[in-house]
C-alpha beads as a LAMMPS data file, in Angstrom:
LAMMPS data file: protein, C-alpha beads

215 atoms
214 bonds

1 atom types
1 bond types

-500.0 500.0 xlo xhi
-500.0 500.0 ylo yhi
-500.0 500.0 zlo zhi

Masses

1 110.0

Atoms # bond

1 1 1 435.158 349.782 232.069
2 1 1 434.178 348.431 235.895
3 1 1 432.553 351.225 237.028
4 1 1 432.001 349.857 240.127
5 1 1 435.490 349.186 240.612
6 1 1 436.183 352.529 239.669
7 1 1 433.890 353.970 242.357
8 1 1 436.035 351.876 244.753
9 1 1 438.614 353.188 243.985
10 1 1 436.784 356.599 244.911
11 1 1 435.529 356.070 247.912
12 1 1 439.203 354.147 249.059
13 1 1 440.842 357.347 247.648
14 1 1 437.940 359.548 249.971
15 1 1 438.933 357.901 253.109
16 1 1 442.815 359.351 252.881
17 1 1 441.889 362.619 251.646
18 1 1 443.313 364.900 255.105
19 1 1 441.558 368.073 255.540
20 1 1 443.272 369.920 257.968
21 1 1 446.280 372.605 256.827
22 1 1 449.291 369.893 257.075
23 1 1 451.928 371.890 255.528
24 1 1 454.985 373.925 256.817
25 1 1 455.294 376.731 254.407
26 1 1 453.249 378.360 251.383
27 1 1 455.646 380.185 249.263
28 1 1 454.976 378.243 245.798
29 1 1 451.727 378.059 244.248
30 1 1 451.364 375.714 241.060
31 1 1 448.359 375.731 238.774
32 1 1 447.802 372.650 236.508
33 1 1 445.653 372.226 233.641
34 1 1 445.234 369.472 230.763
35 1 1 443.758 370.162 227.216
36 1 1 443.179 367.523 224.718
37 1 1 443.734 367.056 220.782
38 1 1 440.170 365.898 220.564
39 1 1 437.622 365.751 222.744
40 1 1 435.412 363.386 221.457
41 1 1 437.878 360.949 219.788
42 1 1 439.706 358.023 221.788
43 1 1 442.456 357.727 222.139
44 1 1 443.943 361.120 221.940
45 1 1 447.009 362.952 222.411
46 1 1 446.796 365.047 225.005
47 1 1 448.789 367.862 227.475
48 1 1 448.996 369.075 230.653
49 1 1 450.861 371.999 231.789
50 1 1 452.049 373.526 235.509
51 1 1 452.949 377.042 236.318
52 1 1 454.180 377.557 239.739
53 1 1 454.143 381.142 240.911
54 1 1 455.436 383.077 243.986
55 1 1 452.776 383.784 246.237
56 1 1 454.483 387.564 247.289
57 1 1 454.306 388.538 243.626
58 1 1 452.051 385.847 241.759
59 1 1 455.187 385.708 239.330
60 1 1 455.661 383.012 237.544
61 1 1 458.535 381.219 238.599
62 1 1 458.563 378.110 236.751
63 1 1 456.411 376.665 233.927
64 1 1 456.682 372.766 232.730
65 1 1 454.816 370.660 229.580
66 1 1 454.000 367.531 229.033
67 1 1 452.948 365.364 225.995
68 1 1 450.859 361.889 226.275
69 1 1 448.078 359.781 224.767
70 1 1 444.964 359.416 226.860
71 1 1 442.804 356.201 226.127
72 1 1 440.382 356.369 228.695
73 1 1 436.898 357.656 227.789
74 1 1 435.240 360.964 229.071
75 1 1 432.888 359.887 231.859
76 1 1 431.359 362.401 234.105
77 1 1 432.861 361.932 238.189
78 1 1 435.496 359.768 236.803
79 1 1 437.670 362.184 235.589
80 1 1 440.626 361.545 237.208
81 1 1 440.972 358.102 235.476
82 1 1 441.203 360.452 232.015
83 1 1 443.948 363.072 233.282
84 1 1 445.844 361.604 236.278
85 1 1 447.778 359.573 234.612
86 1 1 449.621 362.401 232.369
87 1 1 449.389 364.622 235.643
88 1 1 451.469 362.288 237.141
89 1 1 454.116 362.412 234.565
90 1 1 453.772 366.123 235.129
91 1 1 454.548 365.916 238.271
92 1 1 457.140 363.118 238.400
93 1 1 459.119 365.191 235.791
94 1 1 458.436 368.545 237.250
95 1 1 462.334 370.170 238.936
96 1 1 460.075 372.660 241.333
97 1 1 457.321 371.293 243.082
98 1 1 455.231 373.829 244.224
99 1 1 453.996 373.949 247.965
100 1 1 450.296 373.644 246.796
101 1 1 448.485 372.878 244.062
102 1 1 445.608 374.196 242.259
103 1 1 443.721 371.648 240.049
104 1 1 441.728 372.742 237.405
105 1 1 438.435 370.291 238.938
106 1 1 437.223 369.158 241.942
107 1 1 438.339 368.197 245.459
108 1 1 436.027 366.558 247.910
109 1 1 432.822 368.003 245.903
110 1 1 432.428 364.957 244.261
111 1 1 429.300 362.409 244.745
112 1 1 432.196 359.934 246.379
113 1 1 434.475 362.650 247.953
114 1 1 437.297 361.988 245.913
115 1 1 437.669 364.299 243.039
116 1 1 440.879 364.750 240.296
117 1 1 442.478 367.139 243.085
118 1 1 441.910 365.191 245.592
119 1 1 442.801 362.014 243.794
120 1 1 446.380 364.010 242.778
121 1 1 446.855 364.798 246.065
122 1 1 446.773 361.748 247.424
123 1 1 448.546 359.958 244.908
124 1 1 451.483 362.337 245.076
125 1 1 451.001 363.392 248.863
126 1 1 451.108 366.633 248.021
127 1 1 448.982 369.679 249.562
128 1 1 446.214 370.291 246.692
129 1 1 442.925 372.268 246.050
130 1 1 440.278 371.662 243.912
131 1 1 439.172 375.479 241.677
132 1 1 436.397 374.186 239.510
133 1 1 434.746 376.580 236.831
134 1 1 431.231 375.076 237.420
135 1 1 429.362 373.142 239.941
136 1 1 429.558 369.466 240.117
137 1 1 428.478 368.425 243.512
138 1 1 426.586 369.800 246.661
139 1 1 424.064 373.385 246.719
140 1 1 425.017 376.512 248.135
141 1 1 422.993 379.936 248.553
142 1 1 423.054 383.389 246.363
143 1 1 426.557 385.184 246.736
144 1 1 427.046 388.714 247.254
145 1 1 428.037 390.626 243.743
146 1 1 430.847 391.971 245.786
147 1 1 435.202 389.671 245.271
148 1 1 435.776 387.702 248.845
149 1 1 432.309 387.163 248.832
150 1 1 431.608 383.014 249.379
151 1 1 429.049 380.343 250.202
152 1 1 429.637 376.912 251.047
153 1 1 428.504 374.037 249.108
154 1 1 426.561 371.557 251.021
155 1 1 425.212 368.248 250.687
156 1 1 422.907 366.514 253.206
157 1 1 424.254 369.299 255.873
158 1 1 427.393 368.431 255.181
159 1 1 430.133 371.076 254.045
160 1 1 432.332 370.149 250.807
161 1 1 433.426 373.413 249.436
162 1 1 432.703 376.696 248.127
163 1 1 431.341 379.233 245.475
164 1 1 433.397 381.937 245.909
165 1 1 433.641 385.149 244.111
166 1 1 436.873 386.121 242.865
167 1 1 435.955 389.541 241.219
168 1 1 433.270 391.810 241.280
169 1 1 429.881 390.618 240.010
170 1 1 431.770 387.645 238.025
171 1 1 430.477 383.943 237.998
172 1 1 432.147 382.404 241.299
173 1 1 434.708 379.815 241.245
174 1 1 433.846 376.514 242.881
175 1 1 436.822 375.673 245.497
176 1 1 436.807 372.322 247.655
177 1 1 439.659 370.512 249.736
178 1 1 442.085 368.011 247.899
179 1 1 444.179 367.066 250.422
180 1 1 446.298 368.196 253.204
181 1 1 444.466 371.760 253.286
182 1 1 441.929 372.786 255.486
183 1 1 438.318 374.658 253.487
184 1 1 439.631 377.850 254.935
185 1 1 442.798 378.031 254.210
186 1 1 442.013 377.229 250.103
187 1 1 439.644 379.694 249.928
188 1 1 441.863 382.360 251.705
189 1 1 444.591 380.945 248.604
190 1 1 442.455 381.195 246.021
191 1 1 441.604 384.599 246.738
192 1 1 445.019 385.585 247.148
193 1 1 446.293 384.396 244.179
194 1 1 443.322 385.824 241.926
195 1 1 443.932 388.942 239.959
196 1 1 440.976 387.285 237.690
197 1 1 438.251 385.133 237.861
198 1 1 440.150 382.031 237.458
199 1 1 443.147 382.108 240.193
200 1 1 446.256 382.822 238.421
201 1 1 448.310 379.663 238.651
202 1 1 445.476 377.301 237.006
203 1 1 444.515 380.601 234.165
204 1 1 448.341 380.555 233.312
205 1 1 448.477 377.074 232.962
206 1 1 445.979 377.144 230.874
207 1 1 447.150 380.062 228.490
208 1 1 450.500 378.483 228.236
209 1 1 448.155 375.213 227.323
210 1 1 446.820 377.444 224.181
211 1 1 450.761 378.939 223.212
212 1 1 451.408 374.959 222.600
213 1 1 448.245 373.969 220.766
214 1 1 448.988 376.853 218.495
215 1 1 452.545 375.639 217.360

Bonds

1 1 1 2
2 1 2 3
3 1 3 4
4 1 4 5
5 1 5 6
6 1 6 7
7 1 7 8
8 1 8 9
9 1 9 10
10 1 10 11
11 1 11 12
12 1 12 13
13 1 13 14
14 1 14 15
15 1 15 16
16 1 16 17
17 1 17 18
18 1 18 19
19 1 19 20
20 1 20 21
21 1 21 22
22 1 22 23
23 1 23 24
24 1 24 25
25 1 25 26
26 1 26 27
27 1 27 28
28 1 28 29
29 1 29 30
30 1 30 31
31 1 31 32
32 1 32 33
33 1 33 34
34 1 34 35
35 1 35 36
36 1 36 37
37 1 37 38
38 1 38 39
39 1 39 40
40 1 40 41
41 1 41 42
42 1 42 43
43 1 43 44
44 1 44 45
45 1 45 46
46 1 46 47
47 1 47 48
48 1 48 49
49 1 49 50
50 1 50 51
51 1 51 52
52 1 52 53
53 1 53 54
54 1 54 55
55 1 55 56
56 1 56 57
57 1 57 58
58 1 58 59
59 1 59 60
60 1 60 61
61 1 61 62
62 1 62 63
63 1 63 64
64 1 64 65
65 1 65 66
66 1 66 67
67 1 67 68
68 1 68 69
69 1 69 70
70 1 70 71
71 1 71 72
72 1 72 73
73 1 73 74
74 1 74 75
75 1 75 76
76 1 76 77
77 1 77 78
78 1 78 79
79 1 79 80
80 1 80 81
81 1 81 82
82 1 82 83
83 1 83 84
84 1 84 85
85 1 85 86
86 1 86 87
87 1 87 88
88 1 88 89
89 1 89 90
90 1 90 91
91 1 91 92
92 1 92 93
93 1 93 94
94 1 94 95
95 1 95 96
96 1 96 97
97 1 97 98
98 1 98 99
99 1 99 100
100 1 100 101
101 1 101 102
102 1 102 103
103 1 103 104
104 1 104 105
105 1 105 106
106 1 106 107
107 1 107 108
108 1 108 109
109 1 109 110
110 1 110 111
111 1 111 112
112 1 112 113
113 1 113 114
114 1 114 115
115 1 115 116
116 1 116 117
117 1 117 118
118 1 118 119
119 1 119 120
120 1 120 121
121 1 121 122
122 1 122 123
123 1 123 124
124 1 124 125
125 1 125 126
126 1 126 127
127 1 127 128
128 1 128 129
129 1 129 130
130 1 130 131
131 1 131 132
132 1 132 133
133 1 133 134
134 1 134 135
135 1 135 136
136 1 136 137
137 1 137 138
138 1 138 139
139 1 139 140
140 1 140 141
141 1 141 142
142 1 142 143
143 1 143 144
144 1 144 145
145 1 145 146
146 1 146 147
147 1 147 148
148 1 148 149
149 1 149 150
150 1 150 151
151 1 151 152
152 1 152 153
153 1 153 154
154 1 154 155
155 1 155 156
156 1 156 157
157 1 157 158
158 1 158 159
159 1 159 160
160 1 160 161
161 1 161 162
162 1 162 163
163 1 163 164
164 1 164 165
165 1 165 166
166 1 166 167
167 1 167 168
168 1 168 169
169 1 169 170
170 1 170 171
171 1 171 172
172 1 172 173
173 1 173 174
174 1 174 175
175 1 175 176
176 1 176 177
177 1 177 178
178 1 178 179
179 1 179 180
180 1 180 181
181 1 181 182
182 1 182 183
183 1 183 184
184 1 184 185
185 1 185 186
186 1 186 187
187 1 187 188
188 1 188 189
189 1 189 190
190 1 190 191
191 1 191 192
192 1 192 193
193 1 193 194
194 1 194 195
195 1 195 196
196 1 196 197
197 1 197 198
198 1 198 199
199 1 199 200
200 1 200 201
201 1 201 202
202 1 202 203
203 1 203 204
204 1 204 205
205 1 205 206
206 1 206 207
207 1 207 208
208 1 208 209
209 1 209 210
210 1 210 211
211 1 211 212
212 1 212 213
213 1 213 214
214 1 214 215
């Protein structure tokens, strides 16, 4: 494994990422998530899944599954080089694309500003936003206990996302531009599509993720 190729790749992948709203319409939200036969061992077979739900009703209008074998290695900030490739077969067999999508990682909050969601985003061109579980990159100041309540991540004064709180005295959600989406206008998403902690198109994708593992 280069890894300084890798990082290249990154930082190349950094300097498209477009972070500005650069969309025409939100009506489709799509959530997708990847789980994995076994962790540790490589190669292993692997799947992602995408729900795409209406943004009225959070519905879920269309769900999609793929199958694959993953043989690169689990490496911390070079995630994408693990799951992109079978999220790309998600996507290229997908029949609905969604208007946006949620990626179950990060966007620009990565040490070389190009995260899995941003790296999907701009290897697809499609308008996507990074809803991490935990903190990977950049600091960010005590929330409020109260949903809507937020604080952007920062690194070297520099915004690159956002711990926001998604229900009431929960552990926030940690939401960063992929591409083609302004900070504001994920976070205002993100809240709007969160019944939860976890917004509903990524926690659907992921329960429909467990329905498969358990057949």
């Amino acid at each position: 494994m280069d890894v300084e190729r890798l990082k290249r790749v990154q930082e190349d992948c950094a300097k498209k990422v477009i972070q500005r709203d650069d969309f025409e319409k939100l009506e489709f939200v799509g959530g997708i998530d990847l789980t994995f036969e076994s962790a540790k061992e490589n190669p292993t077979r692997a799947w992602a899944s995408l729900v795409v739900v209406r943004l009225t009703d959070l519905r879920a209008v269309y769900q999609k599954v793929v199958e694959g074998m993953v043989d690169f290695p689990y490496v911390p900030t070079f995630l994408a080089f693990r799951e992109l490739p079978l999220m790309l077969k998600l996507y290229e067999e997908a029949e609905l694309k969604p208007d946006v999508f949620f990626i179950d990682g990060q966007g620009v909050a990565h040490p070389r500003g190009c995260g899995i969601a941003s790296h999907f985003g701009v290897e697809t061109n499609s308008v996507s936003v990074g809803v991490a579980k935990t903190r990977l990159f950049g600091y960010y100041k005590e929330l409020e206990g109260k949903r809507e309540s937020y604080s952007y991540l920062t690194h070297k004064g520099a915004v690159v996302g956002a711990a926001v709180r998604t229900k009431d005295y929960s552990e926030p959600v940690f939401v960063s531009v992929g591409h083609r989406i302004s900070l504001k206008t994920a976070i205002e998403l993100v809240l709007k599509t969160s019944l939860y902690r976890v917004p509903e198109p990524t926690r659907l994708a992921h329960n429909l993720l467990q329905k498969v593992r358990r057949l």
